[in-house]
C-alpha positions as CSV (number, residue, x, y, z in Angstrom):
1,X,-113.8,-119.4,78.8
2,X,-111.3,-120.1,81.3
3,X,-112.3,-119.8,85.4
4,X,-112.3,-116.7,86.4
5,X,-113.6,-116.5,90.2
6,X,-113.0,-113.1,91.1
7,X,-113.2,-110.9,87.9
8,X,-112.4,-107.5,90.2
9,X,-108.9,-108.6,89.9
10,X,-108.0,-108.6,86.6
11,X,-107.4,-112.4,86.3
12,X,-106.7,-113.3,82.4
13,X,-108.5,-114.4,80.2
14,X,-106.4,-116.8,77.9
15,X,-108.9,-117.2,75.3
16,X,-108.8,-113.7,74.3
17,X,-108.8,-112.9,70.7
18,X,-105.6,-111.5,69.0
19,X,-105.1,-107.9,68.9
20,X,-106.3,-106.8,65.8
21,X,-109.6,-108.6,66.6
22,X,-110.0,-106.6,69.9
23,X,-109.5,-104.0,68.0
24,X,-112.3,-104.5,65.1
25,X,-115.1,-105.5,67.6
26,X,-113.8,-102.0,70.0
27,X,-114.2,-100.3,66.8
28,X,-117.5,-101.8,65.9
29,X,-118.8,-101.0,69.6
30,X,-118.0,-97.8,69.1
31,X,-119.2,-97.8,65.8
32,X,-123.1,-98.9,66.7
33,X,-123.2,-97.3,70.5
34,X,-122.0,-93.6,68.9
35,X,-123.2,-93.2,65.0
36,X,-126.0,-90.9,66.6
37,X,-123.2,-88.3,67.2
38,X,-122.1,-88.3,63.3
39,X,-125.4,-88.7,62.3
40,X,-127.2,-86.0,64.2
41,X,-127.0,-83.1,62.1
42,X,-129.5,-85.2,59.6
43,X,-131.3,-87.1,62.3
44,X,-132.1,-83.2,64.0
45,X,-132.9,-82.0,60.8
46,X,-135.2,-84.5,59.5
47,X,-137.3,-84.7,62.5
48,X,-137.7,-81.3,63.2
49,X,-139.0,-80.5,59.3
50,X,-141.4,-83.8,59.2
51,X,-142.4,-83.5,63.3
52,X,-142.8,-79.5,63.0
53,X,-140.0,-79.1,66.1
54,X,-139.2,-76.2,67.5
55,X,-134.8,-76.1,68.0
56,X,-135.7,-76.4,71.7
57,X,-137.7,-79.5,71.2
58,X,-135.1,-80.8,68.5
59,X,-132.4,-80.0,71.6
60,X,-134.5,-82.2,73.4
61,X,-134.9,-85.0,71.3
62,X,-131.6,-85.4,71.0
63,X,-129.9,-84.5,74.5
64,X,-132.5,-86.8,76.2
65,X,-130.7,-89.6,74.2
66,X,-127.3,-88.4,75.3
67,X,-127.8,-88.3,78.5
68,X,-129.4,-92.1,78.7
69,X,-126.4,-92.7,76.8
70,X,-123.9,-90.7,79.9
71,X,-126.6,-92.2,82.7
72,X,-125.2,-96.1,81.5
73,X,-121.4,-94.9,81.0
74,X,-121.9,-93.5,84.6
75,X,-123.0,-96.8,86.1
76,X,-120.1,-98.5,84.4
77,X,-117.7,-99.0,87.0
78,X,-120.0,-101.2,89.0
79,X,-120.8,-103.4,86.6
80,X,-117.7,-103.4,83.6
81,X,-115.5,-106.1,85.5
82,X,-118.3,-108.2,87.0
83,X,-119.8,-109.7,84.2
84,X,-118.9,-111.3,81.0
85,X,-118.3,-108.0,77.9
86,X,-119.7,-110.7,75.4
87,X,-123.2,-111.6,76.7
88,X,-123.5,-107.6,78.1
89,X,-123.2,-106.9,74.5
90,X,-125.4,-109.3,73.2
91,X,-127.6,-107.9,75.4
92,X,-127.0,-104.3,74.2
93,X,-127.6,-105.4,70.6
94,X,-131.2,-106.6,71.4
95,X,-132.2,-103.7,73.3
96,X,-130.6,-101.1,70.6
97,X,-132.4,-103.2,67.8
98,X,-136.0,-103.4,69.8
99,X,-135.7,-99.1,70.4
100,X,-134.5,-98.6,66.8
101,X,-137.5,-100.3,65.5
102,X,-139.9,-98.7,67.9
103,X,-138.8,-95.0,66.7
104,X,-139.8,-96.3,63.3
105,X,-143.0,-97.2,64.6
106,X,-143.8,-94.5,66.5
107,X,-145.5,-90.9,65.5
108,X,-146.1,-89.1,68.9
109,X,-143.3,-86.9,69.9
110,X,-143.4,-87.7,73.4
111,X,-143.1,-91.0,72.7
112,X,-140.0,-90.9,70.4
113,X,-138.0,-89.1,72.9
114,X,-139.0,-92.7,75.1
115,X,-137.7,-94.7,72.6
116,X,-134.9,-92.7,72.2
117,X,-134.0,-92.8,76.4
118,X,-134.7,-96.2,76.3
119,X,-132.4,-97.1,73.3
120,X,-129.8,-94.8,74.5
121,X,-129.8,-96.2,78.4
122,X,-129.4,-99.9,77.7
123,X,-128.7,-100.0,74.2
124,X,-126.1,-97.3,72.6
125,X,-125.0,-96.8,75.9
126,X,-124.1,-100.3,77.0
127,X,-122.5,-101.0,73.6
128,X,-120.2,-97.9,73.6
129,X,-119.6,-98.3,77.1
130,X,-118.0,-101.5,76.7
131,X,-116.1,-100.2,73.3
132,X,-113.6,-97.9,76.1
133,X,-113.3,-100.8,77.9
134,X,-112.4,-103.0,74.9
135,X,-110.0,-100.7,73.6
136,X,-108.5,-99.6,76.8
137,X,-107.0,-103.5,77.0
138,X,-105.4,-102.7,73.8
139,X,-101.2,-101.9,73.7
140,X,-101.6,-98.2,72.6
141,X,-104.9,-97.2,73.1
142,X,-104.4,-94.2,71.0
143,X,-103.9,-96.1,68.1
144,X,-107.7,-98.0,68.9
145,X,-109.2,-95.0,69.9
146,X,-108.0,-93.6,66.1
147,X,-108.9,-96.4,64.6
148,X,-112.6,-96.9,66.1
149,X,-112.8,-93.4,65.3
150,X,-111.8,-93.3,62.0
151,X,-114.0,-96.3,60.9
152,X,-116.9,-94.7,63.0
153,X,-116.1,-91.5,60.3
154,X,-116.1,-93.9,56.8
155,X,-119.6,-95.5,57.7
156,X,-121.5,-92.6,58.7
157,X,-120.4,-90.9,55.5
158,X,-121.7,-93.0,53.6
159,X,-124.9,-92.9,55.2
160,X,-124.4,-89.0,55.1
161,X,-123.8,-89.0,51.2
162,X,-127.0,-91.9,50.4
163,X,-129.2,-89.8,52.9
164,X,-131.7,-88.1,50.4
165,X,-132.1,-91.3,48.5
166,X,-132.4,-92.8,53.0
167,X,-135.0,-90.1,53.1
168,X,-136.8,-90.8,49.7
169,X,-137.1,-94.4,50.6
170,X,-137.8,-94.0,54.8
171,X,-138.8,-90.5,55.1
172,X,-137.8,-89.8,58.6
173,X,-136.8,-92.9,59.7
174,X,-133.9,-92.9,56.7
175,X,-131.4,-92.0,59.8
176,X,-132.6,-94.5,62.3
177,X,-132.8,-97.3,59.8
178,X,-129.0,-96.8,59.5
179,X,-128.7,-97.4,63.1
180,X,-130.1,-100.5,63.1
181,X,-127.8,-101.9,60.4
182,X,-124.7,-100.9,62.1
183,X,-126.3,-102.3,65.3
184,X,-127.0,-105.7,63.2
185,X,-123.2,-105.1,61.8
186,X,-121.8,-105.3,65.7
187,X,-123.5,-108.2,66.6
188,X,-121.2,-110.4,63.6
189,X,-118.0,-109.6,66.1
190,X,-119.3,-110.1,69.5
191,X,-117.3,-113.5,69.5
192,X,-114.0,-111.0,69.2
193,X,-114.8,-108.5,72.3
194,X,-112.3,-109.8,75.2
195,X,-114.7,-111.4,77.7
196,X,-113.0,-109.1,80.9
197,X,-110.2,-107.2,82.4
198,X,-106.2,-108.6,82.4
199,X,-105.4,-104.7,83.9
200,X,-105.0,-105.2,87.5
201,X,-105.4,-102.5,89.7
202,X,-102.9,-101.0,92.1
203,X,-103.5,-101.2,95.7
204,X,-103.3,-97.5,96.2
205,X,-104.6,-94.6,94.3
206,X,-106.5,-96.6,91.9
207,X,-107.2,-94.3,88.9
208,X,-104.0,-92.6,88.6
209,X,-100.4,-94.3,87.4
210,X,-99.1,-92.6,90.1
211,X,-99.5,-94.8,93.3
212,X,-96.8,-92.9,95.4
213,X,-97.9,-89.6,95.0
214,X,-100.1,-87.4,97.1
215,X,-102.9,-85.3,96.0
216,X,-103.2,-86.8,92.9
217,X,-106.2,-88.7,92.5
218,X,-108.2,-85.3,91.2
219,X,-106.8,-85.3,88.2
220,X,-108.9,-88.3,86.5
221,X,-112.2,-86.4,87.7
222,X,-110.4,-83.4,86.0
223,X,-109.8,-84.4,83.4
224,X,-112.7,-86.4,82.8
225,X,-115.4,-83.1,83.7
226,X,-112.6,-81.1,81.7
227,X,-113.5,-83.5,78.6
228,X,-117.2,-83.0,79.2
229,X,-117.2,-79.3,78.6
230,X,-115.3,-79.5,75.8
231,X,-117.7,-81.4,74.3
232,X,-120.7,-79.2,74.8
233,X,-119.6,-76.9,71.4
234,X,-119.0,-80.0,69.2
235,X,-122.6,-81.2,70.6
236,X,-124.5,-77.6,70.2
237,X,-122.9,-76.9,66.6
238,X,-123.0,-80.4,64.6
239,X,-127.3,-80.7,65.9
240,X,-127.7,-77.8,64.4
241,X,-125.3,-77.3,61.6
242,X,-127.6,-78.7,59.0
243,X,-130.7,-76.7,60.3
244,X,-127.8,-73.4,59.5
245,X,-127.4,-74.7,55.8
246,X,-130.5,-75.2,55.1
247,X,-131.2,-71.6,56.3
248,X,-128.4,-70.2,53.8
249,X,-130.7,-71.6,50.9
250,X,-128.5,-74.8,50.2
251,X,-130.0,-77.8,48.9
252,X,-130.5,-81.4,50.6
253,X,-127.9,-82.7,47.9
254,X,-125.8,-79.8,48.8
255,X,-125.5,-80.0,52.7
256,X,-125.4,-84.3,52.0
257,X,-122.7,-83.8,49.9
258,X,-121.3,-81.5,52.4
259,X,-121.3,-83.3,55.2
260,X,-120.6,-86.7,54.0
261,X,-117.5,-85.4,52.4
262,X,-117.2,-83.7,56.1
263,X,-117.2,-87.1,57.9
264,X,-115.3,-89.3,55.2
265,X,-112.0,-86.5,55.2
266,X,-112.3,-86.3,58.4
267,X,-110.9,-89.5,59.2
268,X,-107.8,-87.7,58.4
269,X,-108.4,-86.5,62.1
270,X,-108.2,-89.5,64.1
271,X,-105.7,-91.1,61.9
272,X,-102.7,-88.3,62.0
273,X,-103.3,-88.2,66.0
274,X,-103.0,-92.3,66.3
275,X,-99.7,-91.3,63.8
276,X,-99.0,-89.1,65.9
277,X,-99.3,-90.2,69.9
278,X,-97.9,-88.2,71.8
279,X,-95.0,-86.5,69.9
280,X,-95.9,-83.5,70.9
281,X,-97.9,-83.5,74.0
282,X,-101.3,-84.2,74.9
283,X,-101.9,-80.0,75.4
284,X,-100.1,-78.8,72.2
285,X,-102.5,-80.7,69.8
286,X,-105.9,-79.8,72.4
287,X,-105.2,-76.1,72.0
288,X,-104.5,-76.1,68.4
289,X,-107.2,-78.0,67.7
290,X,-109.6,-75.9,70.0
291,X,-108.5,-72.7,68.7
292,X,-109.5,-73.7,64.7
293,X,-113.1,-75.4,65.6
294,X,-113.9,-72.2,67.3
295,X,-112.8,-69.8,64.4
296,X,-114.4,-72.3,61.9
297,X,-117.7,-71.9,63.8
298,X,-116.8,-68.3,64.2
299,X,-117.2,-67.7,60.3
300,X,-120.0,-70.6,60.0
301,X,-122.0,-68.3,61.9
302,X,-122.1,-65.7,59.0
303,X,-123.2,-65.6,55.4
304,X,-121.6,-68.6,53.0
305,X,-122.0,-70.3,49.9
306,X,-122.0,-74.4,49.2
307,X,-118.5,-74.3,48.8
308,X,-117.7,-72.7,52.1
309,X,-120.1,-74.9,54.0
310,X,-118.2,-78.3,52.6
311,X,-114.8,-76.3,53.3
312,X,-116.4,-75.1,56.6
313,X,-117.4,-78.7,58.1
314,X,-114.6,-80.3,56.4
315,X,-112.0,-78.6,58.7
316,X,-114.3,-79.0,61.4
317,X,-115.0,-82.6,61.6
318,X,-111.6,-83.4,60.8
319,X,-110.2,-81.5,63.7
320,X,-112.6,-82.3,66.4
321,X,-111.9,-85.7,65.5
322,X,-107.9,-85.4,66.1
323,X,-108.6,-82.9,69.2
324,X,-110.9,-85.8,70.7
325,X,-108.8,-88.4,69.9
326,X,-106.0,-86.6,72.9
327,X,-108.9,-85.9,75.6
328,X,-109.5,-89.9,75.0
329,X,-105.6,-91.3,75.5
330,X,-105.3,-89.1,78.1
331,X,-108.0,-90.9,80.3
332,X,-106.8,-93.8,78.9
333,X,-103.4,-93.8,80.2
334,X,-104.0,-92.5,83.8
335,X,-106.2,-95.2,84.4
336,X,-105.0,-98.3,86.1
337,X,-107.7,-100.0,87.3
338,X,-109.8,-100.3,83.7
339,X,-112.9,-98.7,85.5
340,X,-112.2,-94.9,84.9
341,X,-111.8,-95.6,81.4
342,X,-115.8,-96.8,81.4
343,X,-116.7,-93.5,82.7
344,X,-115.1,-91.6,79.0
345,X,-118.2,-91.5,77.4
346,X,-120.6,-90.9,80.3
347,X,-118.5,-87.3,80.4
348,X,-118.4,-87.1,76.6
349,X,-122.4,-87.7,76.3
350,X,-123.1,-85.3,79.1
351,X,-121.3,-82.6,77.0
352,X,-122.7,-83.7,73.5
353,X,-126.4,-83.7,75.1
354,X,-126.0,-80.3,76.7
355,X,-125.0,-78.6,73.9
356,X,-127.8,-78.9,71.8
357,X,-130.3,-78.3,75.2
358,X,-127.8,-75.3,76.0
359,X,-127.7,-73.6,72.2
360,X,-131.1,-74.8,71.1
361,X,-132.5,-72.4,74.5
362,X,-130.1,-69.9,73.3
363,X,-130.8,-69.7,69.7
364,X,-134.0,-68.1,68.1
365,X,-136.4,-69.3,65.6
366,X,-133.8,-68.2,62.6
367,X,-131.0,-67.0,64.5
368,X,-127.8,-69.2,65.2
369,X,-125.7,-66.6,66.1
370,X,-125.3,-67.4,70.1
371,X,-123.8,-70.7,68.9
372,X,-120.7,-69.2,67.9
373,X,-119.7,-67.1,71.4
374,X,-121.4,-70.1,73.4
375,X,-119.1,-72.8,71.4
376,X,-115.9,-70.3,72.1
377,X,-116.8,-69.7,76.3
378,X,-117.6,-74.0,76.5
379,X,-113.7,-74.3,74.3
380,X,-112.0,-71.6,76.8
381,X,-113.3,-73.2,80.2
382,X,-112.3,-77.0,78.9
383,X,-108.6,-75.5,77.9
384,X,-108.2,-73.8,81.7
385,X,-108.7,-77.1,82.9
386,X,-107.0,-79.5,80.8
387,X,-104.0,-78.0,80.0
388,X,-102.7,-77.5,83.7
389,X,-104.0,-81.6,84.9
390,X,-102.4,-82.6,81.7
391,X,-98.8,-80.8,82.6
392,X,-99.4,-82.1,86.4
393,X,-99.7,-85.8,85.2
394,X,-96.8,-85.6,83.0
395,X,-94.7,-83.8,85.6
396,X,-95.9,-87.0,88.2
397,X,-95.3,-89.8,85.6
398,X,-92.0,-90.8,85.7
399,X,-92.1,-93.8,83.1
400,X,-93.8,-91.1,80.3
401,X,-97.0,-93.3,80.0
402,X,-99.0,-89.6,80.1
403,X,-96.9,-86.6,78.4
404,X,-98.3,-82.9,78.1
């Protein structure tokens, strides 16, 4: 490593791994610190049949995870350029690997939903902390943001598809057992994840690429809350979305089939939008985007058959994952000192764990409905925010690095 004496500067590291390595260990950070969000819709399911949860305490099992998650993404601009990425993610391995194993051990709920906050706070949440980070110092960050995602989308589909024959084998720890093998999988690149920083930040208004303007410097915490809300409808829907099949009378094989087919299409998502960049705007593909997941949950919500569900989540995952993609690139590129970008998944956690908390207090015993109106009122408020801060930042950015 070479000497690097004051790592709040950004000084180089010139043993930094090519590109395309940066890349892979980013996408394998993300990968191991955010399968819990693919994989919920099992994981939800599975413990609230074999633990006998209510949807509130299912809500709670899996928001309390979330938020240790967001609490560690919080904390991450005091501590992302002052020590080493590589031994903060060896670090993050153990701890996700030790909490892993003790929710397989463990039968009281109580203590599960420990486990969970621990594993969360300095395991997942360390790990995908440092995967913004990682593929922040990448050329086009929307590109390694599509990428992550898309490989994030491939693995948990395959877990998705084998996770009858996960549950025959594990029973209720099929789901977590996965974890821990794509936590084992990250630790294989560690010796790829850069070990700091190169950005250097500007001497004036630090977390915008605007240094010369005035009133400003809101639009990061904008966009970063706006990202947060529009998070809470993915969150609510996908815990519960499996709990909703099963309540229509389909089959485990039939909602695995489903939603594995769900996850592994919908890397179409992240894909087109790294195509993509910003060709059209950031706004143009949020809105669209918003506007289908909200009429796909619309008709969720009702009566359907097997092959409406698989047509139902298909379109969904695929398009939350190209709609994310642009609420990502956009913090991305307004950040200039490579601490706001640290902060991206504290705000997308907070929304993922309030919506299930938020729709599983909303929702009855058998009764889903208030997930469809509460997923279209989170989507609305998000839009009324975004949209405008994204305009401003284009309007203020005279070299194009952030469009509308």
């Amino acid at each position: 490593m070479t000497d690097n004496k004051n790592p709040e500067i950004g000084v180089p590291d010139h043993t930094r791994p090519d590109e395309w390595k940066i890349i892979a260990a980013g996408a394998l950070l993300t990968l191991s610190g955010s399968a819990i969000y693919f994989l919920v819709p099992f994981y939800v399911g599975t413990m609230m049949e074999f633990l006998a949860l209510t949807p509130g305490q299912a809500g709670i099992l899996s928001g309390s995870e979330y938020y240790a998650i967001a609490i560690t993404s919080l904390l991450g601009p005091f501590w992302i350029r002052r020590f080493d990425w590589r031994k903060v993610a060896v670090f993050g391995v153990v701890v996700a690997c030790i909490g892993h194993v003790a929710t397989m051990m463990l039968n009281s709920f109580p203590l599960i939903v420990a486990a969970r906050i621990f594993t969360g706070l300095l395991g997942e949440g360390v790990l995908y902390s440092i995967s913004f980070a990682v593929l922040g110092e990448t050329r086009d960050p929307a590109k390694g943001f599509g990428i992550a995602m898309a490989i994030s989308i491939v693995a948990t589909s395959v877990v998705i598809y084998f996770s009858p024959t996960l549950l025959a084998m594990f029973g209720r720890n099929g789901i977590v057992s996965a974890l821990l093998a794509f936590t084992l999988l990250m630790a294989t690149l560690i010796i790829w994840i850069p070990r700091r920083s190169i950005k250097k930040p500007s001497a004036k208004n630090q977390n915008t690429v605007v240094d010369s303007s005035r009133g400003v410097n809101w639009i990061p915490l904008l966009g970063l809350i706006s990202l947060a809300i529009w998070f809470i409808g993915p969150g609510g829907f996908w815990a519960f979305a499996e709990r909703m099949a099963d309540l229509q009378g389909l089959t485990t094989e039939q909602i695995a089939l489903g939603f594995s087919l769900a996850n592994f299409i919908g890397v179409i998502g992240p894909l087109l939008a790294g195509w993509l960049g910003c060709r059209y705007g950031r706004s143009l593909p949020a809105i669209v985007s918003t506007a289908v997941m909200v009429l796909v949950v619309y008709l969720y919500c009702g009566t359907f058959n097997s092959q409406q569900f698989t047509l139902y989540v298909i379109v969904y995952s695929t398009i939350w994952a190209f709609g994310s993609v642009y609420f990502f690139a956009f913090i991305a590129d307004i950040d200039s000192t490579g601490k706001l970008n640290v902060l991206t998944p504290a705000f997308q956690t907070i929304g993922l764990g309030g919506g299930p908390i938020i729709m599983g207090l909303l929702v009855g015993s058998d009764n889903y409905s208030a997930i469809s109106w509460s997923h279209a009122l989170f989507s609305m408020l998000a839009l009324l925010i975004f949209v405008p801060i994204a305009w401003r930042s284009a309007k203020n950015t005279p070299t194009g690095a952030t469009t509308a």
